[in-house]
C-alpha positions as CSV (number, residue, x, y, z in Angstrom):
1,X,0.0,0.0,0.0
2,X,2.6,2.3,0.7
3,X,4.5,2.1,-2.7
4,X,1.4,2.1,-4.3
5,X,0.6,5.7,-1.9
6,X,4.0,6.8,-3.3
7,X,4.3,6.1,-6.8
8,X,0.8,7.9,-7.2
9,X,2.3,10.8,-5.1
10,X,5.6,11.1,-7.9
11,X,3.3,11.0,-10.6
12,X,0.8,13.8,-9.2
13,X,4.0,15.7,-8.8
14,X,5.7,14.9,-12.5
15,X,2.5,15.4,-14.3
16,X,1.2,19.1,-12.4
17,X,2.2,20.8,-15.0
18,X,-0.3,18.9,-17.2
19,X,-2.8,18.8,-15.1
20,X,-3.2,22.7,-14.7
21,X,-3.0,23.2,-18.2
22,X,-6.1,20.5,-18.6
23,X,-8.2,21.9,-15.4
24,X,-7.5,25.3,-17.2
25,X,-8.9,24.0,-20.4
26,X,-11.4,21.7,-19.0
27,X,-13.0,25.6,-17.3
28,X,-12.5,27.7,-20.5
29,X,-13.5,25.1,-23.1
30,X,-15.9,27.2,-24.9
31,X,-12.8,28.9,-27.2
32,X,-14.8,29.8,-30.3
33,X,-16.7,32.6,-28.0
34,X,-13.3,34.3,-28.1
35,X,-14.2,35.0,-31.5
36,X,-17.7,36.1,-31.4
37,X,-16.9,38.5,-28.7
38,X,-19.9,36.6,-26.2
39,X,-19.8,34.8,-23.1
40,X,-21.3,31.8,-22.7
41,X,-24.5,31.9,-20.8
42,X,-25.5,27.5,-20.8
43,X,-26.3,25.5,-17.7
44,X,-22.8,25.1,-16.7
45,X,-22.3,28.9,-15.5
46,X,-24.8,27.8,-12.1
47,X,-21.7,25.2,-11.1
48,X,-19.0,26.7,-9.4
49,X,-15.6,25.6,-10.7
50,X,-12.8,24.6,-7.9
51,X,-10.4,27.5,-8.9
52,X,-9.8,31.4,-9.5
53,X,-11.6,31.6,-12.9
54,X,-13.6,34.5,-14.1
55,X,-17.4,34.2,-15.1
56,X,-17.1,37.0,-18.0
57,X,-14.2,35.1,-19.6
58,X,-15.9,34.4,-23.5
59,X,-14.7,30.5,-23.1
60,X,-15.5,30.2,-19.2
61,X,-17.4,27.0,-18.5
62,X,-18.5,27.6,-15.0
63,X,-19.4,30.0,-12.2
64,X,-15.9,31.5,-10.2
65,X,-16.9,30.8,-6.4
66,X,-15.5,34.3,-5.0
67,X,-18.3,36.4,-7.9
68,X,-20.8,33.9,-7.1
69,X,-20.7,34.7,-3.8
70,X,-20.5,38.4,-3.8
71,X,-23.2,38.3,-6.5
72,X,-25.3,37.2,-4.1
73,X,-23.9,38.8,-0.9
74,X,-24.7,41.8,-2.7
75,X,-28.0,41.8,-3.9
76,X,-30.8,43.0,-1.9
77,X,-32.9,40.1,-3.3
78,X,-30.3,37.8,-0.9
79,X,-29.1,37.8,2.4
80,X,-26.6,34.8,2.5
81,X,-25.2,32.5,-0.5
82,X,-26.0,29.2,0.8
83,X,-25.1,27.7,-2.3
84,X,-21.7,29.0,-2.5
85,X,-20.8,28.6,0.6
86,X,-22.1,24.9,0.7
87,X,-19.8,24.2,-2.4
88,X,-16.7,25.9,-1.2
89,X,-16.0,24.4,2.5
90,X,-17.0,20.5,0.6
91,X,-14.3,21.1,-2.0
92,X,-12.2,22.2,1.0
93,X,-13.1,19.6,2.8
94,X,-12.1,17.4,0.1
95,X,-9.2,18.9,-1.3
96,X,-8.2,21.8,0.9
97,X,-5.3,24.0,-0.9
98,X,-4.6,21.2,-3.3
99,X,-6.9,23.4,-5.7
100,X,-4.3,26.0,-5.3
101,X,-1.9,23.5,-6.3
102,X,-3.5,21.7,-9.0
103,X,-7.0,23.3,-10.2
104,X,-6.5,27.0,-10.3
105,X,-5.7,28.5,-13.7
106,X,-4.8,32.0,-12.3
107,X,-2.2,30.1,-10.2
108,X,-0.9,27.9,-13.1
109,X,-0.3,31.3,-15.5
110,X,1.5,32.8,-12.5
111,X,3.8,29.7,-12.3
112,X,4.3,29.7,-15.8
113,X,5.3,33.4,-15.7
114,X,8.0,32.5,-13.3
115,X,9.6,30.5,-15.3
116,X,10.3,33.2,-17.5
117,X,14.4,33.3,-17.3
118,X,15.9,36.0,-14.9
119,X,16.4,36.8,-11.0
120,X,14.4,35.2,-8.8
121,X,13.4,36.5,-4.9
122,X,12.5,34.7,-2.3
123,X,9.5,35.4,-0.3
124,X,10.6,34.0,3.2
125,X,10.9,37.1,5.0
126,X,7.9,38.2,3.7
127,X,5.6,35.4,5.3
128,X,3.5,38.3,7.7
129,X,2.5,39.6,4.1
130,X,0.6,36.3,3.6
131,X,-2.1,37.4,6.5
132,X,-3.1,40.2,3.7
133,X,-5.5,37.6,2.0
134,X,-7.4,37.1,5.2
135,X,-8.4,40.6,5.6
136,X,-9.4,40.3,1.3
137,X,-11.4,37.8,2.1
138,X,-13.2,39.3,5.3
139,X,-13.4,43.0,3.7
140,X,-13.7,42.7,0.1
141,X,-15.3,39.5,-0.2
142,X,-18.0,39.4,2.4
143,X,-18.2,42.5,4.3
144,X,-18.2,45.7,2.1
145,X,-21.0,43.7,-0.2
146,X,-23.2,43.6,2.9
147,X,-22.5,46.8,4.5
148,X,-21.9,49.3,1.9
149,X,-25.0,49.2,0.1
150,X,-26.9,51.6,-2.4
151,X,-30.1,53.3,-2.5
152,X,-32.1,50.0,-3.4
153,X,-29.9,47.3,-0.8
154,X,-27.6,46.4,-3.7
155,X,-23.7,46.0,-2.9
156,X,-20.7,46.4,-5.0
157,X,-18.7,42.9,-5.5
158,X,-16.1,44.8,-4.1
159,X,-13.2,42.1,-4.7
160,X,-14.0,41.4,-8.6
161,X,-14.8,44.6,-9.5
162,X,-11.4,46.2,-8.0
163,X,-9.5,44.1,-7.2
164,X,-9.0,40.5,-9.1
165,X,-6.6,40.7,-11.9
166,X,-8.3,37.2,-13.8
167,X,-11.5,39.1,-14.6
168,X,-9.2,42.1,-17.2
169,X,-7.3,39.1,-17.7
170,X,-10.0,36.6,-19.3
171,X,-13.0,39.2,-19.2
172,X,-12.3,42.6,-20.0
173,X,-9.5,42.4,-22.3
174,X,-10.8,39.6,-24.7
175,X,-14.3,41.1,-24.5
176,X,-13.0,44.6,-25.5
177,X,-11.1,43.4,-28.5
178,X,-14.0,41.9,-30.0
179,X,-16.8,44.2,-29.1
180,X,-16.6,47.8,-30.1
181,X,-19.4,48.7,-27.4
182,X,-17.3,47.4,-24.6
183,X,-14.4,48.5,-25.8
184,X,-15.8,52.2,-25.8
185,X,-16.7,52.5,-22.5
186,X,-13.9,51.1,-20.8
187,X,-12.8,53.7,-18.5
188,X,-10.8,54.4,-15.2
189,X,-11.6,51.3,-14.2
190,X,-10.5,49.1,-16.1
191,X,-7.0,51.6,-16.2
192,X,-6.7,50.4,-12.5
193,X,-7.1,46.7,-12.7
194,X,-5.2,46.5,-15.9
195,X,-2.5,48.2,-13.5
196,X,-3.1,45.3,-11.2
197,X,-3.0,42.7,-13.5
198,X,0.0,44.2,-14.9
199,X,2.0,44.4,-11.1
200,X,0.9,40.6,-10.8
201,X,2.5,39.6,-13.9
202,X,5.7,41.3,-13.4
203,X,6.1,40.3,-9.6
204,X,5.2,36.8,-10.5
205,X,8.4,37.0,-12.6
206,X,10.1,37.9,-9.9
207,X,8.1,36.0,-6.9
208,X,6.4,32.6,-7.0
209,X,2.7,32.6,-7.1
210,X,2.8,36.5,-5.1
211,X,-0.7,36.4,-6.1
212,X,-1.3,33.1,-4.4
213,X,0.4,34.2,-1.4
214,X,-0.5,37.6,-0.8
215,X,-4.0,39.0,-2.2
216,X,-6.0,36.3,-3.7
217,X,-9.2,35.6,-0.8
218,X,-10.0,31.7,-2.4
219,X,-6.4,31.0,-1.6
220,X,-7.0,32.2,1.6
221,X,-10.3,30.3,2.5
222,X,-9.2,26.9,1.1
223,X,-6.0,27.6,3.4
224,X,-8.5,27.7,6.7
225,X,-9.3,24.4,5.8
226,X,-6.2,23.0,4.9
227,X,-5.8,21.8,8.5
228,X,-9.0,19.5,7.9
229,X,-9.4,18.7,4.5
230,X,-9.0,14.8,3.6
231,X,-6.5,15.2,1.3
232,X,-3.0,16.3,2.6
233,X,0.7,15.5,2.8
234,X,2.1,12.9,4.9
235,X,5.5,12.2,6.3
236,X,6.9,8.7,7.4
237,X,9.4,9.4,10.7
238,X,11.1,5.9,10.5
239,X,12.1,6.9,6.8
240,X,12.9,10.3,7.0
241,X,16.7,11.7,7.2
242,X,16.2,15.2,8.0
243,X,18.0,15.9,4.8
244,X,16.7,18.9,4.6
245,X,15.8,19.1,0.9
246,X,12.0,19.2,0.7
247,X,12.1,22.8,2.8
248,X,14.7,23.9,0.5
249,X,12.5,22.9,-2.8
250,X,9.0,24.4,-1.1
251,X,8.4,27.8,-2.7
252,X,5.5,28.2,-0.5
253,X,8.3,28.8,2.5
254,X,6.4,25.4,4.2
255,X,8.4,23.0,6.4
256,X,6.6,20.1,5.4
257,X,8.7,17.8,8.3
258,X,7.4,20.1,10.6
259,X,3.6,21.2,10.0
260,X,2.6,19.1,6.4
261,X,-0.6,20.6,7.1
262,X,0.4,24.3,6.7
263,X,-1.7,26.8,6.1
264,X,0.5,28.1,2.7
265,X,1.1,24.6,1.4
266,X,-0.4,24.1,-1.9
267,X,-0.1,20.2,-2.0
268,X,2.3,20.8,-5.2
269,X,4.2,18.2,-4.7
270,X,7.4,19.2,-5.2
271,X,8.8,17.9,-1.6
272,X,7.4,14.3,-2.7
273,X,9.8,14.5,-5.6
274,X,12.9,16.0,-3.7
275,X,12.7,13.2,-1.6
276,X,15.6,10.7,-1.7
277,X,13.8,8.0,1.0
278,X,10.1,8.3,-0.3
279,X,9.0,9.8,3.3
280,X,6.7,12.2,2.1
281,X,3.5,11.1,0.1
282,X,0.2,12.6,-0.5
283,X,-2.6,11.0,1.9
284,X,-6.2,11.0,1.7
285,X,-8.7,10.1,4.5
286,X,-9.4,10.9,8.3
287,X,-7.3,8.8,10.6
288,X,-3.9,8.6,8.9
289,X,-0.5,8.3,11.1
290,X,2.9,10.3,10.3
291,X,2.5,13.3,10.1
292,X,4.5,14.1,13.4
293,X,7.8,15.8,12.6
294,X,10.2,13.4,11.7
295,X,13.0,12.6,14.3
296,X,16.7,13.3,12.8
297,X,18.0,9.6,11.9
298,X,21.1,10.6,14.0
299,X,18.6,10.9,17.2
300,X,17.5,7.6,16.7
301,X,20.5,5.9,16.4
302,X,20.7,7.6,19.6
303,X,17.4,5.9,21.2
């Protein structure tokens, strides 16, 4: 069982790349409506997809949780999104930040833009930065919507309207090329989050997934629950060296020997590959053993 555990793990961690790309196709897969200039309106736009996506996108297949939510937050028609809500903690139940890791498109281009050759900075003294996306979440997301409220009980959805990069990304911008309308009345607006967008792409160059880390509020929800989803990372004590290696390779800044079920890890899988003893494994399930930090193998020799 446990080879079998950890030859699935290496393979989830060879094949992420691939994965991404096909989650990201599988949640834009309308592509002609790039064309027409049109979004597409069918029955799947009333699912919410597991990642950072945006709704407006021409090709989008599904609903992005964060808008859902703040599209009903802030009606007056609404008072709570059950729905939502329902749909996000049981994929974080299931899957915690894995969906950072593996699902999200917005997360995948930000990878792929840090591949782009050049110098790299690390974001380890910069961890108290990462508590910004809790306060996203709690102001942008849920309580401006509620409090800050027109004339008729309707609230701005203050976080995709100012704030997320992915709708200029796969909304604005693709929309405005094609339609002349749209393209007309962009305005300050959409100068502003094109600024965004822009900062995120050049300090992804520069940082790993500073999106990710810093702003973005799903990242920051499905990392509340990464201390009880089912899926997680696991690491064998009477195997482990205390090599060292898997911290070094984590971009996320996690000590996986030490606390697998970080808050920041995105279940990537890199520290499953870096590992020379195959200690480290994903695990699925309640009631799984090893994930206490691993004793040094000099201290037991020790024992």
């Amino acid at each position: 069982m446990d080879k079998r555990i950890n030859t699935v793990s290496r393979l989830l961690s060879r094949f992420r790349g691939l994965i991404q790309a096909g989650v990201t196709l599988a949640t834009n897969i309308h592509l002609p409506n790039f064309a027409k200039g049109g979004i597409y309106q069918g029955a799947g736009k009333a699912v919410c997809v597991p990642g950072l996506n945006c709704y407006s996108c021409p090709a989008a297949s599904g609903a992005c949780p964060i808008g859902s939510f703040q599209s009903v937050v802030g009606s007056s028609k609404f008072s709570f999104s059950y729905y939502v809500t329902g749909t996000l903690i049981l994929i974080g139940v299931l899957l915690g930040r894995f969906v950072c890791g593996f699902l999200c498109p917005f997360g995948w281009l930000q990878e792929f833009l840090h591949k782009i050759p050049g110098k790299k900075l690390s974001t380890k003294k910069l961890k108290p930065v990462t508590y910004i996306k809790y306060a996203v979440l709690l102001f942008a997301v849920v309580l401006l919507p509620v409090l800050v409220v027109n004339d008729v009980g309707m609230g701005d959805p203050f976080f995709c309207k100012y704030i997320c990069p992915q709708g200029v990304l796969e909304g604005a911008i693709p929309l405005s090329i094609m339609n002349t309308g749209i393209r007309s009345a962009l305005g300050k607006l959409f100068t502003w989050k094109l600024a965004i967008l822009i900062a995120v792409a050049v300090l992804s160059v520069l940082f790993y997934r500073p999106f990710c880390k810093w702003i973005c509020p799903l990242g920051a929800f499905y990392a509340l629950m990464n201390k009880v989803s089912l899926l997680g990372i696991q690491v064998d004590q009477c195997k482990c060296v205390s090599c060292g290696k898997c911290a070094k390779v984590c971009q996320m800044d996690v000590d996986v020997t030490r606390t697998p079920d970080h808050a920041e890890c995105i279940r990537c899988g890199k520290c499953v590959g870096a590992c020379p003893v195959d200690a480290i494994s994903f695990r699925y399930g309640l009631g799984v053993t090893g994930n206490k930090p691993a004793q040094s193998a000099q201290a037991r020799e020790n024992k």
